[in-house]
VEXDREN-2710 file (C-alpha; in Angstrom, 1 decimal):
% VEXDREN-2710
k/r/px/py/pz
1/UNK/16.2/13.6/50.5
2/UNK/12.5/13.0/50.9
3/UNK/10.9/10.3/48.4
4/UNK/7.3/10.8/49.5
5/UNK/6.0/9.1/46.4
6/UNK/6.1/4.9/45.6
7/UNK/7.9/4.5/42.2
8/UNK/8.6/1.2/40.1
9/UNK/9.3/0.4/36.2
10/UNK/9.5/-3.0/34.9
11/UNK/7.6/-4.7/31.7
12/UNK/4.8/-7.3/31.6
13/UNK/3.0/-9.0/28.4
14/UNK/-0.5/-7.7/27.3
15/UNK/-2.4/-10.2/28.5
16/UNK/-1.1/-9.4/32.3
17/UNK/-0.4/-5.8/31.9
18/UNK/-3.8/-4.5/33.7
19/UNK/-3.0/-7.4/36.4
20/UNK/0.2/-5.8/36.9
21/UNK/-0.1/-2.0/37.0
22/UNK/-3.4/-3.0/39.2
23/UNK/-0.8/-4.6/41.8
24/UNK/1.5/-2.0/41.5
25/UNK/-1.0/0.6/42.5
26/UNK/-3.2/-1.1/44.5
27/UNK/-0.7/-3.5/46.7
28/UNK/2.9/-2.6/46.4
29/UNK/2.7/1.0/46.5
30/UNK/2.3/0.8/50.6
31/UNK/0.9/4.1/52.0
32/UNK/0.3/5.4/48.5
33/UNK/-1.3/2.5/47.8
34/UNK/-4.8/3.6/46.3
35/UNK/-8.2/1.0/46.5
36/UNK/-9.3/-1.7/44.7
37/UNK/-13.0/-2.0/44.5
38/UNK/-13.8/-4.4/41.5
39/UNK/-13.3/-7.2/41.3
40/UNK/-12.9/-8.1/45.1
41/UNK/-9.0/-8.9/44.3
42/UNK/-6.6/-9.0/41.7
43/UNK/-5.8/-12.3/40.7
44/UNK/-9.7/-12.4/39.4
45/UNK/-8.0/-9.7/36.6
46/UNK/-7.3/-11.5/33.7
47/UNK/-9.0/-14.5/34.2
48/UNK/-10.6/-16.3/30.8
49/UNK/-14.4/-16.9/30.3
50/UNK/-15.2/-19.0/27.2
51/UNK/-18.3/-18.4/25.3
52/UNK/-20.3/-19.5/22.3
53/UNK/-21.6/-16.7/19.8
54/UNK/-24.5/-17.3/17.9
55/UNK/-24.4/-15.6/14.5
56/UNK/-28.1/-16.1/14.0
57/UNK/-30.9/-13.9/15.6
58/UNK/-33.7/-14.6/13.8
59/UNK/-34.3/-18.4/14.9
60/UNK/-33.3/-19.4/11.0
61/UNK/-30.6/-22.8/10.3
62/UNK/-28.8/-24.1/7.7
63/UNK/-26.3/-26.8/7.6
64/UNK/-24.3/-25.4/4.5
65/UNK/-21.6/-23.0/6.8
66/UNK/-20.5/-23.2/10.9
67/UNK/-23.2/-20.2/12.9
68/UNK/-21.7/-20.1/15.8
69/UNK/-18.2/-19.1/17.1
70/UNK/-16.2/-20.3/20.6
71/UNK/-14.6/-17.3/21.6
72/UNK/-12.0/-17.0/24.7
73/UNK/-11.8/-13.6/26.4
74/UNK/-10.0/-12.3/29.2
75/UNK/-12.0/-10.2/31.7
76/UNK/-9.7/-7.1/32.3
77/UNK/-12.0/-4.6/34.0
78/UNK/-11.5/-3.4/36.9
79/UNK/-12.4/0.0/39.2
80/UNK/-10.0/1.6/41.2
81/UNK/-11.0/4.1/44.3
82/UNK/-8.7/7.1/44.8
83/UNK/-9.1/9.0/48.3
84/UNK/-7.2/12.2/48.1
85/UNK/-5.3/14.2/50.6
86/UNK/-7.9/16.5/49.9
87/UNK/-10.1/14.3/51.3
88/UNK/-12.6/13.5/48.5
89/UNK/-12.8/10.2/46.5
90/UNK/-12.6/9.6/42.8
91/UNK/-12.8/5.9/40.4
92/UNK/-11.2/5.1/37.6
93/UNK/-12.4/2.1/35.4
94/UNK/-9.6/0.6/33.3
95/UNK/-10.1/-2.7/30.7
96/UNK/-9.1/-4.1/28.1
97/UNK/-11.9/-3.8/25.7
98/UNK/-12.1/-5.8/22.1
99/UNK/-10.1/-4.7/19.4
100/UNK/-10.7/-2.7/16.9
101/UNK/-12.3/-3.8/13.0
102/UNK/-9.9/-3.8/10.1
103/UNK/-10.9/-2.1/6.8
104/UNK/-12.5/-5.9/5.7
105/UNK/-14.3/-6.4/9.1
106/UNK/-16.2/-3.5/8.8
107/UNK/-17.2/-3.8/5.6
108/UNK/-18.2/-7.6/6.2
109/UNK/-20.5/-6.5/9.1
110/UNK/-22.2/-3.4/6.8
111/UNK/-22.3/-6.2/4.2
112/UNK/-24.2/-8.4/7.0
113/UNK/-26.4/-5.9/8.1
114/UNK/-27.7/-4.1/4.8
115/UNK/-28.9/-7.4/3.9
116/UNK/-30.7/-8.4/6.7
117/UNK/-32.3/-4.6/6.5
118/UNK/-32.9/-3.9/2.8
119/UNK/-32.9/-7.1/1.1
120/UNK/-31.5/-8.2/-2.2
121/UNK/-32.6/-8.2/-5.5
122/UNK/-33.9/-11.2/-7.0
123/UNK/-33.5/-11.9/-11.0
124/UNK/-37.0/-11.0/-11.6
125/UNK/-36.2/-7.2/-10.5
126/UNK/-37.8/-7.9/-7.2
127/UNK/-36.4/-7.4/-3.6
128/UNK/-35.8/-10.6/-1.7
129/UNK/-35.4/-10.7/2.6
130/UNK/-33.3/-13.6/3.4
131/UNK/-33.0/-14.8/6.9
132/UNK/-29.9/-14.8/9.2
133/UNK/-29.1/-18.1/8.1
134/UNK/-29.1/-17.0/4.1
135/UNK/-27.2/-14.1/4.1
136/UNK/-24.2/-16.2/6.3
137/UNK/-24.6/-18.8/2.9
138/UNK/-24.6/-16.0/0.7
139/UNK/-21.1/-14.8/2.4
140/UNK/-19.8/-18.1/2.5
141/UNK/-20.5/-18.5/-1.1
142/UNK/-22.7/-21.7/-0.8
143/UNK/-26.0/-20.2/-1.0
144/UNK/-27.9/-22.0/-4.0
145/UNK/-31.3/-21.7/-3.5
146/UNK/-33.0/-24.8/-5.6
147/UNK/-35.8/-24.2/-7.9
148/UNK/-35.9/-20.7/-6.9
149/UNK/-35.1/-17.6/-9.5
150/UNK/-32.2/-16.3/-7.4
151/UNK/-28.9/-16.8/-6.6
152/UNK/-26.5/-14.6/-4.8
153/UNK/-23.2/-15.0/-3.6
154/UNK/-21.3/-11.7/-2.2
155/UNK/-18.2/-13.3/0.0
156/UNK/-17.0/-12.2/3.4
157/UNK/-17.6/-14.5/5.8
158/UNK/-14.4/-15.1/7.3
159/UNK/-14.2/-11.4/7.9
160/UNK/-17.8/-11.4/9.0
161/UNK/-16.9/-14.3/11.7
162/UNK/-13.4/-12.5/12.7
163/UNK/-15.1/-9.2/13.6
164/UNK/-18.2/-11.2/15.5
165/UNK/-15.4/-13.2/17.4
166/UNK/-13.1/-10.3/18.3
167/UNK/-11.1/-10.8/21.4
168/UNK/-9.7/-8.3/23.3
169/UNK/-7.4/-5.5/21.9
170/UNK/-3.9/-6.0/21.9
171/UNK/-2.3/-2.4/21.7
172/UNK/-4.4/-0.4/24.0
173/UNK/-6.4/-0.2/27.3
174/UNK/-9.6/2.2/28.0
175/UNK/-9.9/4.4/30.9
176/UNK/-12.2/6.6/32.5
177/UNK/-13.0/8.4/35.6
178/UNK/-16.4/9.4/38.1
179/UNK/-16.8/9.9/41.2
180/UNK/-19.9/7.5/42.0
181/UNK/-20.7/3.8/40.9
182/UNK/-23.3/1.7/39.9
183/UNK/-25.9/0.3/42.8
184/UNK/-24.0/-2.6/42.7
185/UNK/-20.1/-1.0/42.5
186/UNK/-19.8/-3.2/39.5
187/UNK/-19.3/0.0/37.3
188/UNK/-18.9/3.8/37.2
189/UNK/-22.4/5.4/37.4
190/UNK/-22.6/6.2/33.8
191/UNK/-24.7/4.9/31.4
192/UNK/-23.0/2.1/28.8
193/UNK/-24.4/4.8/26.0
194/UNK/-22.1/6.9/27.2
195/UNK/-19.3/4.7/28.1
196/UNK/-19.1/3.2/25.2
197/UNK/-18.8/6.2/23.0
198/UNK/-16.7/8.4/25.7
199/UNK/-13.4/6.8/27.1
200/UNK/-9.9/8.0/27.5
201/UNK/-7.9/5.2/25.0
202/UNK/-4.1/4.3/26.3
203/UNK/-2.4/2.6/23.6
204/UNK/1.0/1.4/23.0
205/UNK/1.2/0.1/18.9
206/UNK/-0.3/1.6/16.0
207/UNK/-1.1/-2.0/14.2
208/UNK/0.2/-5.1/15.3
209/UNK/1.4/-7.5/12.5
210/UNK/-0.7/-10.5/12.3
211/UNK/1.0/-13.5/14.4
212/UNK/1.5/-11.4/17.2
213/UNK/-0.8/-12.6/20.2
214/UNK/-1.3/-11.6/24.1
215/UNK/2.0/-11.9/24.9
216/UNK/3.2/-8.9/23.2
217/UNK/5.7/-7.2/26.0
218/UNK/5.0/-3.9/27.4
219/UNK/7.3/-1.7/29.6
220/UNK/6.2/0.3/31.9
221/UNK/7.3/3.1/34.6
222/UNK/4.8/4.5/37.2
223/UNK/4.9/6.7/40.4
224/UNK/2.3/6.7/42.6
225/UNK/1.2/9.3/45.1
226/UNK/-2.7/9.4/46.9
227/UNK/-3.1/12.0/44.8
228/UNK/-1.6/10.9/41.7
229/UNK/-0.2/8.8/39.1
230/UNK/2.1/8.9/36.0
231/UNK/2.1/6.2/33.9
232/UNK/4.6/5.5/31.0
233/UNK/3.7/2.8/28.5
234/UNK/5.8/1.1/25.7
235/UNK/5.5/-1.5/23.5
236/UNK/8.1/-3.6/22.6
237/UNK/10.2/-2.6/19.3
238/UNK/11.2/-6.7/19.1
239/UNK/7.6/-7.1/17.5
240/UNK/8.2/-3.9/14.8
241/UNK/9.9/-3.5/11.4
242/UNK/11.7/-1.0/10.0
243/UNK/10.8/1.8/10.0
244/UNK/10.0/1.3/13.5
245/UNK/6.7/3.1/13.9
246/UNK/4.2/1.3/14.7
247/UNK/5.9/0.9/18.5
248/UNK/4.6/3.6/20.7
249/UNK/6.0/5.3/24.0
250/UNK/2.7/6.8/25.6
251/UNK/1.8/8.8/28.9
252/UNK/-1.2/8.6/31.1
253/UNK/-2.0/11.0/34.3
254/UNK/-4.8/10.4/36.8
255/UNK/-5.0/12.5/39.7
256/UNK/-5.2/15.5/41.1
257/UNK/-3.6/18.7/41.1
258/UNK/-1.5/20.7/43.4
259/UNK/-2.4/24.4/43.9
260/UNK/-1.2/27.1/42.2
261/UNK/0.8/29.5/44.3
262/UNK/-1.2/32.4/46.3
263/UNK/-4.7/30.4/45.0
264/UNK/-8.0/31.9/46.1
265/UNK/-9.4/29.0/47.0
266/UNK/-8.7/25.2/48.0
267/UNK/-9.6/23.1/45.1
268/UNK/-10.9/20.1/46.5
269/UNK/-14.4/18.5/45.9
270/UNK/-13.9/18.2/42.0
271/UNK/-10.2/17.7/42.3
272/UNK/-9.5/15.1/40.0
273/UNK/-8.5/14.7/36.0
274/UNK/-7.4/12.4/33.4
275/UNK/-5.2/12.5/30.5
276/UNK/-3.9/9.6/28.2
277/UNK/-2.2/9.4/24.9
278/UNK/-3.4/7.5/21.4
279/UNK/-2.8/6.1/18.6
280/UNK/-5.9/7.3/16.8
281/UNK/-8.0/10.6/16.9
282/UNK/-10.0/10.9/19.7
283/UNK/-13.7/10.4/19.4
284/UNK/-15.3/13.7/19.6
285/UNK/-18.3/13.1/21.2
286/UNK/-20.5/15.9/23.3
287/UNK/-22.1/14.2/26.1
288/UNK/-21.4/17.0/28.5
289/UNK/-21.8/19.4/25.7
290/UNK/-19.5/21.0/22.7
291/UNK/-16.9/21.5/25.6
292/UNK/-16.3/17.9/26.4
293/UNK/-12.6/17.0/27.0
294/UNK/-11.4/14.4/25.0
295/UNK/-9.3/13.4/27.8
296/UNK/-6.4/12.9/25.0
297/UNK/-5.7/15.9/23.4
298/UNK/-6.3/18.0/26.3
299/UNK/-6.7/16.9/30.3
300/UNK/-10.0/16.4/31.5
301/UNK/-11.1/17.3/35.0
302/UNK/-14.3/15.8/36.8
303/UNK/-15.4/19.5/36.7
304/UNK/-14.9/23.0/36.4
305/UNK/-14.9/25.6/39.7
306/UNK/-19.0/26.3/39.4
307/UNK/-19.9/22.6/38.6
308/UNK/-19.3/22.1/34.8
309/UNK/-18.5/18.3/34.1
310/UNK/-15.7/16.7/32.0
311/UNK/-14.1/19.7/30.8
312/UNK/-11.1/20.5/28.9
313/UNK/-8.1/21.8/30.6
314/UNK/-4.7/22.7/28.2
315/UNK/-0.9/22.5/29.9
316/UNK/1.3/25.4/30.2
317/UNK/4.9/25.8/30.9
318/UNK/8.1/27.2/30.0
319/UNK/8.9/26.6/25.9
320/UNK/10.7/27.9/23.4
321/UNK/9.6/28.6/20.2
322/UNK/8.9/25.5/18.3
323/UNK/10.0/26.6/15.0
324/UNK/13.4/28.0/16.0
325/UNK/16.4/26.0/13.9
326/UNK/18.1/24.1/16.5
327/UNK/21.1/22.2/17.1
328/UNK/21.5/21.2/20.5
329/UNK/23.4/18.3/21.7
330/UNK/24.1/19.0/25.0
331/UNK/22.0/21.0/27.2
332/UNK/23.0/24.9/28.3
333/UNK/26.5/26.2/27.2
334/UNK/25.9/29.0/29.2
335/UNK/24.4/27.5/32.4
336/UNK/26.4/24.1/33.3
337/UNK/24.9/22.2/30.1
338/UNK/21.7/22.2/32.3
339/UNK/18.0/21.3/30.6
340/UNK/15.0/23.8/31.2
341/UNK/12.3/21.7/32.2
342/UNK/9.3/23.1/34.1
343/UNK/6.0/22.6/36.0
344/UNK/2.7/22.1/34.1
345/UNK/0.3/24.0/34.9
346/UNK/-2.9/23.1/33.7
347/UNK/-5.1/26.1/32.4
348/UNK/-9.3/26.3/31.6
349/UNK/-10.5/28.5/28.9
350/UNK/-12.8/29.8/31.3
351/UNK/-11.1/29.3/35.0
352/UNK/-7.8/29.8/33.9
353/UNK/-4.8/28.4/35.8
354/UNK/-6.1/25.4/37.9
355/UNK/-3.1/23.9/39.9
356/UNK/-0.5/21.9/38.5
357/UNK/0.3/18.3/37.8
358/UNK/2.0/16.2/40.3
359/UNK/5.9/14.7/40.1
360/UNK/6.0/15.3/36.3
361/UNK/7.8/18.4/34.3
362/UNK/7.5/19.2/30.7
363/UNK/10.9/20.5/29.0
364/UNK/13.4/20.4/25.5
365/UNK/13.2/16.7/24.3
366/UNK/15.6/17.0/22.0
367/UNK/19.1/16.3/23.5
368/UNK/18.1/13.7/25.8
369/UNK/17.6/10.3/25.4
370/UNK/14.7/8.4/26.7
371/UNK/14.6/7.5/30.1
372/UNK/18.2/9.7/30.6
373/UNK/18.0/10.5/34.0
374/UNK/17.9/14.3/35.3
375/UNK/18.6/15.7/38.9
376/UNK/17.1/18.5/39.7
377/UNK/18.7/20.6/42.7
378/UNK/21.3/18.1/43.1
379/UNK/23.0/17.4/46.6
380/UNK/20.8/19.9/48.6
381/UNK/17.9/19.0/50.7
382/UNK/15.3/19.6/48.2
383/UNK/16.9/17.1/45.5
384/UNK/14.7/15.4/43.2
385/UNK/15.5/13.1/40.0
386/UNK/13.2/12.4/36.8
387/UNK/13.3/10.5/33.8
388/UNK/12.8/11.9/30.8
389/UNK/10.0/10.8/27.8
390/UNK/9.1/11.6/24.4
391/UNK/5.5/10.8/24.2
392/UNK/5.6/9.2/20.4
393/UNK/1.7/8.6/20.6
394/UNK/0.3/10.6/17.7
395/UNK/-2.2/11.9/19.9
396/UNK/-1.7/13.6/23.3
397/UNK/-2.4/16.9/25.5
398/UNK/0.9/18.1/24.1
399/UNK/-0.4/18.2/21.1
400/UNK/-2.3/21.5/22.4
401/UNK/0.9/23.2/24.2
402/UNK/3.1/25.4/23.4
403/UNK/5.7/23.0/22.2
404/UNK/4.3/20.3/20.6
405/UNK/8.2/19.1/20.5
406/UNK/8.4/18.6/24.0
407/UNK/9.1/15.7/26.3
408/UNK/8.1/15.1/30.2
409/UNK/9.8/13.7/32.7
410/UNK/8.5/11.7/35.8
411/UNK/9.8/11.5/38.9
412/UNK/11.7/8.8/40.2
413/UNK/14.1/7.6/43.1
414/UNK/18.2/8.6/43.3
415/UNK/18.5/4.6/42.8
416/UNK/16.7/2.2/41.4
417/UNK/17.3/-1.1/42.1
END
């Protein structure tokens, strides 16, 4: 039996789970082994800066409430190079951005910044425009403005300072994907407008209960190919409460595709997709117009067969029907209690079938358990084994399948020590 493909699972805390899947993929996969090209190695991932935020813009002061903030955060990004068999070359850009604003964070910061554009009202029916330093007293409650007909105190400012001093997220990671970099290969050649509005989110917890830091654990599987990888994320259940849903198992595929039998042509020079798997909607932005892939709910290739960037692709395979009333508890009756599970074929409203993805099935998730182990044509020469998934992410590219019930399975070794 051929294993032509590096494979590993193991588990890692947040704050050294870029770190790790980085070394997986970069150093310990040996001849699959894709490229790391920022930073210059991976023990600069993860390192800590430590910086000061200034709350105040506007050159104002006041000694009445603290206007600055120390702030540690860890500098996850990093680019990885991919050189395909078909001999083109792709980068993905993973981090570990800040986390999100909570309901009271967002407000606090509106709160902030309506002030500082509209003004308040004074108690003569006029409109007052307080300084930086101001509206932080008036959200601190302190603000008492002596011999003056005004006083205004609004509240927020320990929300205000918790969303100005947000460190970085704890339940998810950002992709995304090019196939150029900046001048400096600091950075995928698209602009931080963009970036910052289009990325592929990979998270692993809805929310995360307050005490809960970095060192949240994560397990992971992965198999690598130089054309692929499947990435299985989940976080730990130990940090969850009944009724246990705020834990996520999620799925990421970057790569390419394999060709689809008797295909016209070799798909090579925009060879290369992305899919990942949230906890919240995607962002529906346009930048490559009203097609743009989300790269969540569907799989996103670099391009279409004429030239047409970040578009939407939709996975096919074998499925039942997804409302049928069933009751299975143990594969096939009728065919050695065997599971269907199939290829995934990825399809293009325009192009139609592309190619397929790479050492990863869809099939019935029902009557398996999670990382239950399935051999496909065992003990002949052309036996593989997988281990099966159910993709509890809210949002994924099954969601726009046949089967929104199904599971996948990635392929792994016979034995794993």
């Amino acid at each position: 039996m051929s294993e032509n493909f590096y494979y590993v699972e193991g588990n890692s805390s947040v704050k050294n789970l870029v770190k790790n899947i980085v070394t997986e993929i970069t150093q310990n996969a040996g001849i699959y082994k894709w490229d790391l090209v920022y930073p210059a190695t991976s023990d600069l991932i993860g390192t800590s800066t430590s910086s000061v935020i200034n709350l105040i813009s506007d050159g104002s002061t006041t000694t009445k409430t603290d206007t600055t903030i120390d702030i540690s955060r860890s500098n996850d990004k990093c680019i990885l190079k991919a050189t395909t068999t078909y001999g083109k070359t792709f980068y993905v850009k993973i981090d570990r951005v800040n986390g999100d604003l909570n309901a009271s964070e967002k407000k606090a910061v509106i709160s902030f910044n309506t002030r500082k554009t509209n003004g308040v009202g004074n108690y003569s029916g006029g409109i007052m425009h307080p300084t930086d330093a101001q509206i932080l007293e008036m959200m601190s409650n302190v603000y008492d403005e002596e011999n003056a007909t005004y006083k205004y105190n609004c509240g927020g400012y320990n929300d205000y300072i918790s969303a100005k001093g947000k460190t970085n997220a704890l339940n998810n990671i950002r992709l995304q994907i090019a196939t150029s970099l900046n001048s400096d290969s600091t950075d995928l050649d698209i602009t931080t407008a963009i970036q910052q509005e289009y990325n592929y989110r990979l998270a692993w917890y809805r929310e995360v209960q307050s005490g809960i830091k970095d060192f949240l654990p994560i397990q992971y599987w992965i198999n690598v190919t130089k054309d692929s990888i499947n990435l299985v994320l989940r976080g730990d259940p130990s940090a969850d409460v009944f009724p246990y849903k705020n834990y996520l198992t999620s799925y990421a595929y970057i790569g390419a595709l394999k060709p689809v039998e008797d295909s016209a042509t070799t798909d090579d020079v925009n060879n290369f997709g992305i899919t990942t798997s949230s906890d919240i909607q995607p962002h529906y932005a346009i930048p490559y117009g009203d097609r743009t892939a989300t790269g969540v709910t569907d799989f996103c290739m670099i391009a279409t067969k004429i030239g047409m960037p970040y578009q939407p692709h939709y996975p096919a395979f074998y499925a039942t029907n997804p409302f049928m009333d069933k009751c299975n508890v143990e594969g096939s009756r009728w065919n050695h209690k065997k599971h269907q599970f199939s290829d995934i074929t990825l399809v293009h409203p325009v192009d139609m079938e592309r190619g397929k993805m790479i050492n990863v099935l869809a099939g019935d998730a029902s009557s398996i358990y999670d990382m239950d182990k399935l051999a496909y044509k065992k003990d002949t020469v052309d036996e593989e084994y997988y281990k099966k998934f159910k993709i509890t992410a809210p949002y994924h590219f099954l969601n726009n399948s046949a089967n929104i019930n199904y599971g996948i399975a990635i392929r792994c070794y016979k034995t794993v020590e």
